[in-house]
C-alpha positions in Angstrom: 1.3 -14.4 8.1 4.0 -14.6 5.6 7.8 -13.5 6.2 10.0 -10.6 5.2 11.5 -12.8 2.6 8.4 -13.8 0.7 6.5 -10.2 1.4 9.7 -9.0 -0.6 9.2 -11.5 -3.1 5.9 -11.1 -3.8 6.3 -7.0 -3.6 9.1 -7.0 -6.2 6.7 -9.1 -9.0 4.9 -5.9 -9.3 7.5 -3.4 -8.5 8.5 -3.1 -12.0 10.4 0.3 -14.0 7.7 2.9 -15.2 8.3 3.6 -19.5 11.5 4.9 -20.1 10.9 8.9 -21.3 12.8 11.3 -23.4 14.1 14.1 -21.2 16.9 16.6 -21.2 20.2 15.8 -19.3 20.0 18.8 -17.4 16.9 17.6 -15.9 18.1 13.9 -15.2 20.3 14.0 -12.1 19.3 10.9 -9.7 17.4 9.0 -12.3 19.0 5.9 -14.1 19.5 5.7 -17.7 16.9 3.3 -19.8 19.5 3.3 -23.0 23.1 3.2 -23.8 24.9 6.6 -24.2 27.8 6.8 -26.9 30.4 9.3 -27.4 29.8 12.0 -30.5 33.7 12.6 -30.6 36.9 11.7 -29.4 38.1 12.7 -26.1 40.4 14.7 -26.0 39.4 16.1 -29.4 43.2 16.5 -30.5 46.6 15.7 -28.3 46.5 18.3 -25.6 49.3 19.4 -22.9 48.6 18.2 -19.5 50.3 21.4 -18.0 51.5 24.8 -18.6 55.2 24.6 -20.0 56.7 24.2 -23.6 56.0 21.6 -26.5 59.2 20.5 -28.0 60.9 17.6 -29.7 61.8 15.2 -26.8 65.4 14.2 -28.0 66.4 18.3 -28.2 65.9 18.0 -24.3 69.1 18.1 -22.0 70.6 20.3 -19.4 70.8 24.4 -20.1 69.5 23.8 -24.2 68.3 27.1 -25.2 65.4 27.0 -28.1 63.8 29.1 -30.0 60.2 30.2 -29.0 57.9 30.0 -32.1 55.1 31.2 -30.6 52.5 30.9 -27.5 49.2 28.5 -27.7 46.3 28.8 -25.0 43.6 26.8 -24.2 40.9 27.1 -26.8 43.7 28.6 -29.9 45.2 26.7 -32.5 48.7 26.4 -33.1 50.3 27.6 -36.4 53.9 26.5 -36.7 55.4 23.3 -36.5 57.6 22.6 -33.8 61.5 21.7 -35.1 64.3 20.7 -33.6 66.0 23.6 -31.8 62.3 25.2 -31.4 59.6 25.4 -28.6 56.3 26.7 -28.6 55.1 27.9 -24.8 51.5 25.9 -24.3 49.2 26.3 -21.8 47.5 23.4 -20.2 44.6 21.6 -22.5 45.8 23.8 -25.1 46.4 21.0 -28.2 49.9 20.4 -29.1 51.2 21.3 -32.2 52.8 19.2 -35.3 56.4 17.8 -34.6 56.2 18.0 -30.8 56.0 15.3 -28.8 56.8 16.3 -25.0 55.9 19.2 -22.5 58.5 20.5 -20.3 56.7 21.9 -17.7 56.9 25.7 -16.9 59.0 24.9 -13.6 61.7 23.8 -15.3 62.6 26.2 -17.6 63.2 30.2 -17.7 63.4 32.4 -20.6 66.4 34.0 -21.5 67.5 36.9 -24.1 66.4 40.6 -24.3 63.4 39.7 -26.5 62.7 36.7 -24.3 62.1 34.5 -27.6 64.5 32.2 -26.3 63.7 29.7 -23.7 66.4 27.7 -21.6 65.2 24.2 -20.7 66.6 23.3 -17.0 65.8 19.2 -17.1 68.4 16.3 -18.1 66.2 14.6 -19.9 62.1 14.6 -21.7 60.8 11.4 -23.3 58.5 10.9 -26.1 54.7 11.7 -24.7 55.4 13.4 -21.8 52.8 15.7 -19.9 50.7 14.7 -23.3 47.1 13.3 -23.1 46.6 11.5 -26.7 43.5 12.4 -28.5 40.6 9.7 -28.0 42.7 8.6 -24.6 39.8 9.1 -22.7 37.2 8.2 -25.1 36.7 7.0 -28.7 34.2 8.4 -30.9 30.9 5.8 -30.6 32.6 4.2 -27.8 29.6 3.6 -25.1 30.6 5.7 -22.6 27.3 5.3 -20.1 25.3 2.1 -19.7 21.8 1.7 -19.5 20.8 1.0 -15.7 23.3 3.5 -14.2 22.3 6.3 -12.0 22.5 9.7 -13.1 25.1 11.7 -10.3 26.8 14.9 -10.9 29.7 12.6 -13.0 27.8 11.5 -14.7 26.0 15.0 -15.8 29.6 15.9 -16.6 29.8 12.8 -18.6 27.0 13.5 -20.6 27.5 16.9 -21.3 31.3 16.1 -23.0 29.7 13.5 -25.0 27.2 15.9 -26.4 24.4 14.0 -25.0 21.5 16.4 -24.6 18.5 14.6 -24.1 18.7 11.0 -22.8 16.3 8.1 -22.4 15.4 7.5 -18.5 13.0 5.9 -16.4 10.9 8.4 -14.6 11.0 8.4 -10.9 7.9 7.2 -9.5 4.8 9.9 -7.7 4.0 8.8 -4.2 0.8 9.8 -2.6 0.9 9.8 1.2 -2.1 9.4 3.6 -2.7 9.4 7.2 -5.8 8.1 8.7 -7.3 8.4 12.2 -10.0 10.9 13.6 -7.1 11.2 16.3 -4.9 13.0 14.3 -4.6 16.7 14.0 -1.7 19.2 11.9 1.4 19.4 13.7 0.3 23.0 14.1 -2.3 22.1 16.7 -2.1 21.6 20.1 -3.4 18.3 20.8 -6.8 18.1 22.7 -7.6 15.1 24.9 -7.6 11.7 22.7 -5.7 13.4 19.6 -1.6 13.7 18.3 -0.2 15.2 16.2 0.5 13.7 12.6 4.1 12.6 12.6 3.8 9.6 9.9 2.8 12.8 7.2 5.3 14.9 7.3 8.0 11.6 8.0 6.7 9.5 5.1 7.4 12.5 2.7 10.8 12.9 3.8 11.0 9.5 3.3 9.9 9.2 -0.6 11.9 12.8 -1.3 15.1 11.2 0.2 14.5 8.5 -2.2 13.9 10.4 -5.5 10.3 10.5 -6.2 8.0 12.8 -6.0 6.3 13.0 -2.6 2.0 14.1 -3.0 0.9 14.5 0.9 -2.9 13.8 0.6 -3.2 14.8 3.9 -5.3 12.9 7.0 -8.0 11.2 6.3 -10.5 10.4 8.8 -12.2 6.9 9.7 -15.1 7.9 7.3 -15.5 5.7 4.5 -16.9 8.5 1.8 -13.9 10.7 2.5 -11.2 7.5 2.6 -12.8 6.3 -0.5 -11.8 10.2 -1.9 -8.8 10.2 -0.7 -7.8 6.6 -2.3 -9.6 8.0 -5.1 -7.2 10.8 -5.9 -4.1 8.7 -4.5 -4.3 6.1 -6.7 -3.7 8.8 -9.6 -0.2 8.3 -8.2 2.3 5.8 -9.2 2.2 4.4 -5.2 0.2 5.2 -2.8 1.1 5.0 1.3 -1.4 4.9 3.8 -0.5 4.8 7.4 -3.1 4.0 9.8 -6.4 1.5 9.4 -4.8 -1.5 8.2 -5.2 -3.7 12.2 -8.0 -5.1 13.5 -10.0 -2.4 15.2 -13.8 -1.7 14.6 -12.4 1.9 12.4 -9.6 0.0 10.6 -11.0 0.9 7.4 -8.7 0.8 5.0 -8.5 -2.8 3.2 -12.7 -2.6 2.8 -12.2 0.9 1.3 -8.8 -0.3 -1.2 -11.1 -3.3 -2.1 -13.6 -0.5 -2.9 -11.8 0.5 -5.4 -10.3 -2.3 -7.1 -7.5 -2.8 -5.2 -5.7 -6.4 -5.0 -4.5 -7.3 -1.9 -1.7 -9.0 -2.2 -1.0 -9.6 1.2 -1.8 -8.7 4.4 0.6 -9.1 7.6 4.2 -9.8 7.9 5.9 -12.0 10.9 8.1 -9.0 11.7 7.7 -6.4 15.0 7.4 -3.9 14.7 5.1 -3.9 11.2 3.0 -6.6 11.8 -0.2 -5.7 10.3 1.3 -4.0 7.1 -0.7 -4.7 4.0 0.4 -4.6 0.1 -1.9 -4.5 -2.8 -1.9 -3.5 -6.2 -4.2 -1.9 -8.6 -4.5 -2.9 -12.1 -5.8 -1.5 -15.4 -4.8 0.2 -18.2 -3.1 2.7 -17.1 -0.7 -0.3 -15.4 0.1 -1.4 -12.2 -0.7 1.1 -9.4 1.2 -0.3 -5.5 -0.3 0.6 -2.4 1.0 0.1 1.0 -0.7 0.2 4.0 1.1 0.8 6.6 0.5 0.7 10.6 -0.2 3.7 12.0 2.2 3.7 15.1 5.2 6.0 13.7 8.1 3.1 14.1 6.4 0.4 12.8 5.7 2.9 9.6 9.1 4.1 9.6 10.6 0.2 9.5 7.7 -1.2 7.0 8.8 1.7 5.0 12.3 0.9 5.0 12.1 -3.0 4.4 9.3 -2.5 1.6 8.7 0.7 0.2 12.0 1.9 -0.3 13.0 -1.0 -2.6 10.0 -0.9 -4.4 10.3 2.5 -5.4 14.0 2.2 -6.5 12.7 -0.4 -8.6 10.2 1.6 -9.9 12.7 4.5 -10.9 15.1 1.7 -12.8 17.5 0.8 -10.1 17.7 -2.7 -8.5 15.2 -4.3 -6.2 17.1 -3.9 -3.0 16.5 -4.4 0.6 18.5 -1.8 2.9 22.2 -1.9 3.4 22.5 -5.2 5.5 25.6 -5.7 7.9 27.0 -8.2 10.6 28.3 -6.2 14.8 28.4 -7.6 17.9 26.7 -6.6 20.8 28.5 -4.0 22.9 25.6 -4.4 25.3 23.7 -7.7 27.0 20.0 -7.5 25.8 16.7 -8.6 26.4 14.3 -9.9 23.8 11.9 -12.2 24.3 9.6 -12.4 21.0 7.9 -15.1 18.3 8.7 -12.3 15.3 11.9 -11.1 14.4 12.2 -7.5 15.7 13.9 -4.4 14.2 15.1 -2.8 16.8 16.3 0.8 17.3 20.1 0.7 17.9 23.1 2.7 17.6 26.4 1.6 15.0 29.7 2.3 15.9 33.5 1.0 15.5 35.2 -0.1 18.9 38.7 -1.6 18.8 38.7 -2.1 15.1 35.5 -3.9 15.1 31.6 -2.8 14.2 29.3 -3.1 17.1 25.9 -2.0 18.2 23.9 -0.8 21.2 20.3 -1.0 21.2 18.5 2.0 22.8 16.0 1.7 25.3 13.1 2.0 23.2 10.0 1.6 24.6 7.5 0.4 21.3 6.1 1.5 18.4 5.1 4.7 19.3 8.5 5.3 20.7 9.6 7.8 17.8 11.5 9.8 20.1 14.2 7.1 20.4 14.2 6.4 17.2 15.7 9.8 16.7 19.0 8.6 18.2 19.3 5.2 16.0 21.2 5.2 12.9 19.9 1.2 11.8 17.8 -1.3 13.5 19.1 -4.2 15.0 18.0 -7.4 13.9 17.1 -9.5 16.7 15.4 -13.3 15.7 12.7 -15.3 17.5 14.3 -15.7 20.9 13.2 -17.0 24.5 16.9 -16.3 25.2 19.1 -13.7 26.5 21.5 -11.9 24.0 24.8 -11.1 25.5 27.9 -9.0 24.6 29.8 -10.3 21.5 26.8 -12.1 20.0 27.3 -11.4 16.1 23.3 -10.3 14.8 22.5 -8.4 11.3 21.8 -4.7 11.2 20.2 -2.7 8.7 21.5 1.5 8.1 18.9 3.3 8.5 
């Protein structure tokens, strides 16, 4: 058996971005740029006001000056007279401001006055040079790289994109993700169970899984401990970029699923982890070329697939999709409960995080194994508890991992 540490080592030699593709922006939100992006223009385009009001020369501005209005400028016009001393031209805000100005009063302090209202009266002491103004380029310069490659793609940056005229981008594609259950025990979680069988809770919680991540989720369905159909069913899964089997990777006389991988040209890369729960996950990869293909086989028991995913799939397929190679968020708590754990693996434990007094602590939950997915519900990480013979008591300071 080898450890988390290593298993990540060794899964993150394959785990490597897929091509970068051409795609449009408007299709690219949660995938991570594979080039720089630079601006087409300046940003602003031109000196614009920052808020409704009145462009005028700053050193016309003291208390009760009345100026002449030359005319009004919205957001989108142009405007066509130079402001003067003694003059003011109403702007609204973004609107650019026009030659010889070089302030904005804002609309609060000032009120028209005259029958033809063409004469405003400015009610501030003072205005200096470049106030309420945003210079043109403030924001960006023209060819200045405004996006670096590697950075994810969120709404900002959508925004970001679309004022730098950037249209279609280079990005890595997020990776496909073909999900199988095995066991002639399983049946659709529209069934009622019949004596020896459950329902399939890995299918439908794996997906969720890969969708929360990005990728595209392709549920194969359950196969059953047959080797023709698992053989079909690897078949068309390895058509995907990874492919996640839960189920047939232990010891038992119908644990098919490392013959059937090997089948079909499969590479184990290795095959159980010093972990609990997890302890009989496998990782292989299959190689031709059409490149590296990953598979993951995980234990069937819905926990142990749940933390096996967490630790090694999810940071496999970020790397996949561009981003970095990451385990999940690790932290330090204390232990706002004594607990028992008596174990030769380190055990991810089902727990609940919270802030007491200022400080982070955690309760495990009285989970009762692997097949415990009920309590699992209630857990947002897992508590990391190491090889013990010991007693862990309130205030002892162990990692948790956000789940």
């Amino acid at each position: 058996m080898i450890s988390v540490e290593e298993a990540l080592q060794r899964i993150s030699q394959y785990a490597k971005p897929r091509a970068a593709r051409t795609i449009r922006a408007a299709d690219s939100l949660g995938q991570v740029l594979a080039a720089d992006i630079q601006s087409d223009i300046d940003s602003p385009p031109h000196d614009k006001a920052l808020m409704d009001g009145y462009a005028v020369v700053a050193s016309d501005v003291v208390a009760g000056v009345e100026l002449l209005v030359l005319e009004e400028v919205t957001a989108g016009d142009t405007p066509t007279k130079p402001v003067t001393s003694a003059t003011a031209t109403r702007i609204m805000t973004g609107a650019p401001i026009p030659d010889g100005a070089d302030a904005v009063v804002m609309i609060e302090r000032t009120e028209l006055v005259g029958g033809d209202k063409a004469t405003v009266r400015i009610n501030a002491d003072n205005a200096d040079s470049g106030q309420n103004i945003m210079p043109r380029g403030e924001s960006v310069r023209c060819g200045d790289v405004v996006l670096r490659a590697g950075r994810m793609i969120r709404p900002i940056e959508m925004g970001v994109l679309a004022e730098c005229g950037a249209t279609e981008i280079s990005a890595y594609p997020r990776p496909s993700v073909a999900i199988l259950s095995t066991g002639n025990e399983l049946v659709s979680p529209d069934t009622r169970p019949q004596a020896g069988q459950i329902r399939n809770s890995n299918g439908p919680m794996l997906e969720a899984l890969v969708q929360r991540t990005g990728s595209k989720a392709v549920n194969l369905g359950v196969g059953r401990d047959e080797r023709d159909e698992l053989n079909r069913l690897v078949r068309r899964g390895l058509e995907e970029d990874v492919l996640v089997l839960s189920g047939g990777v232990s010891a038992g006389v119908l644990d098919l699923v490392p013959e059937v991988l090997a089948a079909n040209s499969v590479e184990q890369v290795f095959h159980k982890v010093h972990l609990k729960p997890g302890k009989p996950v496998w990782f292989g990869v299959k190689r031709d070329s059409r490149g590296d293909r990953l598979v993951f086989g995980l234990p069937g028991n819905p926990v142990s697939s749940l933390v096996c995913f967490e630790l090694f799939v999810r940071p496999a397929l970020a790397s996949l999709a561009g981003q970095n190679f990451d385990s999940i968020e690790r932290r330090t708590a204390r232990l706002a409960t004594n607990h028992s754990r008596h174990s030769d693996r380190p055990t991810y434990f089902p727990a609940r995080l919270f802030q007491r007094d200022g400080q982070l602590q955690v309760e495990p939950l009285a989970w009762k194994g692997s097949a415990d997915l009920r309590t699992l519900a209630d857990a947002n990480c897992l508590a990391l508890f190491p090889p013990s013979d010991s007693e862990f008591v309130v205030g002892d300071e162990i990692e948790v991992y956000a789940i």
